[in-house]
N, C-alpha and C positions, 0 to 999 in steps of 0.2 A: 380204453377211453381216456381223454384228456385228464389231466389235474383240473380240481375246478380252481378257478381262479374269484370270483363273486359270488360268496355263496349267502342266499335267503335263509334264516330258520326261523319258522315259523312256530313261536313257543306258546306254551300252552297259555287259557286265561286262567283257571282259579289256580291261587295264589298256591297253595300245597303242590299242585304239580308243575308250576312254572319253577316254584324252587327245586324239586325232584330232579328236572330238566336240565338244570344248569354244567353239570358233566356234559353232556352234549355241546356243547361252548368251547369248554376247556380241552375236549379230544379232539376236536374239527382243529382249535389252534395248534393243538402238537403233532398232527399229521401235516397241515398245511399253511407252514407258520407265514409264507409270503401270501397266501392270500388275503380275500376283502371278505370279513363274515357280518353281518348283519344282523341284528336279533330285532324279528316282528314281534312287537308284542301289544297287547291288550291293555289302552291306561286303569285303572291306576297300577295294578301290577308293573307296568314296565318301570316305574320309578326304583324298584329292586336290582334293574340290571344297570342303574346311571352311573356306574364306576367299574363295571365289570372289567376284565383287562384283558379276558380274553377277546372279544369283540370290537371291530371299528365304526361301528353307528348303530346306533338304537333308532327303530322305527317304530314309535308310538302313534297308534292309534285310538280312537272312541268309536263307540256305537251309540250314537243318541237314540233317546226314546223316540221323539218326533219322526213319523216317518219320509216323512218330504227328507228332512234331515240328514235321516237314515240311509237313503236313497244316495243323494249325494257324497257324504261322506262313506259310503261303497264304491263312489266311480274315483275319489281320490284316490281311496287307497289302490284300485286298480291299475292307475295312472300314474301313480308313484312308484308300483313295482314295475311298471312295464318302464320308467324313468332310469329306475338302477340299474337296467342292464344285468339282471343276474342272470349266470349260467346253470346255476344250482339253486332247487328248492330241495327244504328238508321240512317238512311237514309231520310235526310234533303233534297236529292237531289232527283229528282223526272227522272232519268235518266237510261235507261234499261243499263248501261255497269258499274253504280255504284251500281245496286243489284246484277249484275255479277260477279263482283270481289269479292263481299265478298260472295254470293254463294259458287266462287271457292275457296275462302280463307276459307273454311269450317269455318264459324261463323254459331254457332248450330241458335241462333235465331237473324231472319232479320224482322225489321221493316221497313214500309213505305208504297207509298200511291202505291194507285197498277193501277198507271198510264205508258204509253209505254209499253205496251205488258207484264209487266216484273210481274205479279200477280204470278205467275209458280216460281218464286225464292225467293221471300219471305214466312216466316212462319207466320208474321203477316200483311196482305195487308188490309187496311187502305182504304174504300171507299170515292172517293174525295169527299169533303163538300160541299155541297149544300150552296146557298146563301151567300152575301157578310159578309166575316171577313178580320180582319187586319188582314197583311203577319207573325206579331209575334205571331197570334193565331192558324195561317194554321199550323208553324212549331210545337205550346207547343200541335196540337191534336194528334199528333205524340204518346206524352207521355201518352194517356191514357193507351194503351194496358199492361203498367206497371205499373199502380195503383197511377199515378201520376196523381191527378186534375188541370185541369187548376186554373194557377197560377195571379197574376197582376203584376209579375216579368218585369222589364222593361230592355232594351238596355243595357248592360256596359263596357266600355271600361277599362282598365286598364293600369296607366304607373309609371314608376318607376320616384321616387323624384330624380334620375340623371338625368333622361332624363327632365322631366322640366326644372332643374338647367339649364342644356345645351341649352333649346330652350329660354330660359331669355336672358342667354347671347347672342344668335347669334341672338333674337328679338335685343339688344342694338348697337352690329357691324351693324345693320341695319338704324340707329340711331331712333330708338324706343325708347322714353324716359318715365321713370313711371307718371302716375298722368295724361294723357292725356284722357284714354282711348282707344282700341284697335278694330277697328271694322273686320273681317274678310269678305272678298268674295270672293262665289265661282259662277263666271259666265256661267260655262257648266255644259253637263251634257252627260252620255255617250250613251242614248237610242236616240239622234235624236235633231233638233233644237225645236219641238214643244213642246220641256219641259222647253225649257230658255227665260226668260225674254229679251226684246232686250236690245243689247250692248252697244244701246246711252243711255239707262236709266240707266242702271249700272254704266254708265261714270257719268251723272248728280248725281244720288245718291252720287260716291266714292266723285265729286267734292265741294258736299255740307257739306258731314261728315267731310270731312278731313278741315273744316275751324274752327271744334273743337277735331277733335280725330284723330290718327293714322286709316290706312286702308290698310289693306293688301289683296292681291288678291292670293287664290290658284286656281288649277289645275293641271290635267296631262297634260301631254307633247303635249297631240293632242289638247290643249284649248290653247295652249303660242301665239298663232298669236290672237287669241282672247282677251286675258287680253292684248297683248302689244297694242292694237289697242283702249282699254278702258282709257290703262292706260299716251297714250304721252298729254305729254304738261302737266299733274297734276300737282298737289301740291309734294313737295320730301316727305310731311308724307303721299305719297300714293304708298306705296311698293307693287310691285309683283315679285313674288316667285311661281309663273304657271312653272309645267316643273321642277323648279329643288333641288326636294323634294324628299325619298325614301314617300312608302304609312306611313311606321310607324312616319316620321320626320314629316309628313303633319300631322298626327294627334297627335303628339306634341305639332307642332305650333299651331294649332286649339284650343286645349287644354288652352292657352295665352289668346284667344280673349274671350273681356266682353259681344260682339254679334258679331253672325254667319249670314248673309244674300242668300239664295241661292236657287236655283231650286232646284226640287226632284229628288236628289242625293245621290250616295255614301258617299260627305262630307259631307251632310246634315244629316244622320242617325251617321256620326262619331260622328260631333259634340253633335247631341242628347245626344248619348253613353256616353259623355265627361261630360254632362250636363253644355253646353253653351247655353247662351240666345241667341235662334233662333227667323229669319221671315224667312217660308219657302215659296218661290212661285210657286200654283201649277196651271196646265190649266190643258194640255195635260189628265193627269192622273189622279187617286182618293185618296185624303189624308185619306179618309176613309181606306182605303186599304194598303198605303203605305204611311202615313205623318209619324210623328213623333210620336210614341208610345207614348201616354198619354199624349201627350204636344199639343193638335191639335188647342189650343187657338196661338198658331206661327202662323200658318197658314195665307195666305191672298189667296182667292179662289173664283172668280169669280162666278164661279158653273154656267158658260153660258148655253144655251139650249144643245150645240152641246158639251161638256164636258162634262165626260171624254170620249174621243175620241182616245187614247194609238196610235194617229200615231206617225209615227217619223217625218213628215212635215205637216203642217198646209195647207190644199187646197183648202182654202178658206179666210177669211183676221183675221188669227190669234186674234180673239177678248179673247181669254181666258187670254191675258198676256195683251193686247192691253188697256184692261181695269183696267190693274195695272199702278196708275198712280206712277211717283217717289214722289209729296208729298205725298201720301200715306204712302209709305213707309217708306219715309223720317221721317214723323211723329212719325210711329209706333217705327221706329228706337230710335228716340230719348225719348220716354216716358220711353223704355227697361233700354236705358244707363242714366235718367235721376233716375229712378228707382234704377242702380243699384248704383247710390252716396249714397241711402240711405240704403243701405243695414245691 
């Protein structure tokens, strides 16, 4: 079969496995360095991939709520792919109305796993893997069918030296001063409480850090009653900034800090991408599966009997977090930043 020459990828929407995803990118480019690769993605995640280098055009779309809306912006996006001319779909998303589109967007050959009925519109359906892999291996098996071996390509995020410059100064308007150190946290998570840590330990943690370092707290908008409830009565070098970040400005700031503390998250796999010094905390779910690509020494993981458990509430007495204590953490914290004076 041909080289492809215009290849679609269709990356994933929540933001932890569109980051996961990103190897997929960077192998398509060292296999097929004169081609045209694309990256579909899902606003506001796709503002993650606006510097990426392995790729020559970002294809951001929306799904409005409205459905008249809805409708229409589905016949763009169909319209748009059948615009590019692609020869190649690679279909990261495991969803019957994203091998649809590009079906109808007549892309000669479609990749993916031939999961949701949708085996019938792909040319190359991909039998789901058997037996536990990490989420970055489920997407690089994608890339057999193109002659592409699985890779030990890891996570990466990319940002331009403005946009640092910018998140320097607006850490300082913060009054973030250098030489302290920088610790970030992120206390939510978007699958459910049974993946976060509790919030009085997060408070005890930020309030022990911050009696030598800066601490700053992210999130989305739907965690700001969360952090502000972690964060009153602190110390002032214990800033939050939950809520009023775009996703690209959050992973800027992230980018700043000398350690990341956080549940198995979206910001958790940025900061990976960023390569910032992680402690990632997992109960609910499997680090095996979804920690941090190659870094799974971050990890603090109880590995209780009843773990991993993927509820979204713990129905029972939450011992998989219960048994993270803050010195713990606290410790591990500071050997990271004790570590990184000597760097």
């Amino acid at each position: 079969m041909n080289k492809p020459q215009n290849i679609l990828v269709r990356m994933p929407n929540w933001i932890g496995d569109l980051v996961m995803a990103t190897p997929v990118l960077a192998d398509l480019r060292r296999a097929f360095p004169d081609a045209s690769i694309t990256a579909m993605c899902k606003a506001p995640g796709s503002d993650l991939l606006k510097s990426d280098v392995f790729i020559d055009e970002l294809f951001s779309f929306t799904e409005p709520a409205n459905k008249f809306l809805r409708r229409k912006e589905l016949r763009n996006i169909t319209a748009k792919i059948e615009e590019g001319k692609f020869d190649t779909a690679l279909l990261l998303t495991n969803s019957f109305s994203s091998a649809w589109r590009c079906w109808q967007g007549h892309i000669a050959r479609r990749i993916g796993y031939s999961a949701h009925f949708r085996r019938f519109l792909l040319t190359d359906p991909i039998p789901w893997p058997l037996g536990k892999m990490h989420q970055v291996d489920f997407y690089k098996a994608l890339l057999e069918p193109l002659g592409i071996p699985r890779s030990s390509t890891a996570p990466r995020l990319f940002l331009s030296e403005e946009e640092r410059r910018e998140a320097k100064q607006r850490l300082r308007k913060l009054g973030v001063l250098p030489g302290k150190g920088l610790v970030g946290i992120n206390p939510g998570a978007a699958y459910g409480s049974a993946k976060c840590w509790p919030p009085e330990r997060f408070r005890e943690l930020a309030k022990a850090l911050a009696e030598e370092h800066y601490v700053i707290f992210f999130g989305a908008s739907e965690t700001s009653s969360l952090s502000r409830q972690i964060c009153s009565g602190l110390s002032e070098r214990v800033i939050n900034v939950t809520g009023s970040t775009s996703l690209r400005e959050l992973a800027v700031l992230i980018a700043q800090c000398d350690l990341f503390v956080t549940n198995d998250s979206g910001p958790m796999h940025i900061a990976a991408a960023l390569g910032v010094q992680l402690i990632a905390l997992f109960g609910s779910t499997d680090d095996r599966a979804t920690g941090p690509y190659g870094n799974l020494d971050a990890v603090i993981n109880k590995r209780v009997n009843c773990s991993p458990c993927f509820r979204r509430t713990c129905p029972i007495d939450f011992r998989c977090m219960q048994e993270i204590s803050v010195e713990e953490v606290l410790q591990y914290a500071k050997q990271k930043m004790q570590k990184m004076r000597h760097v």
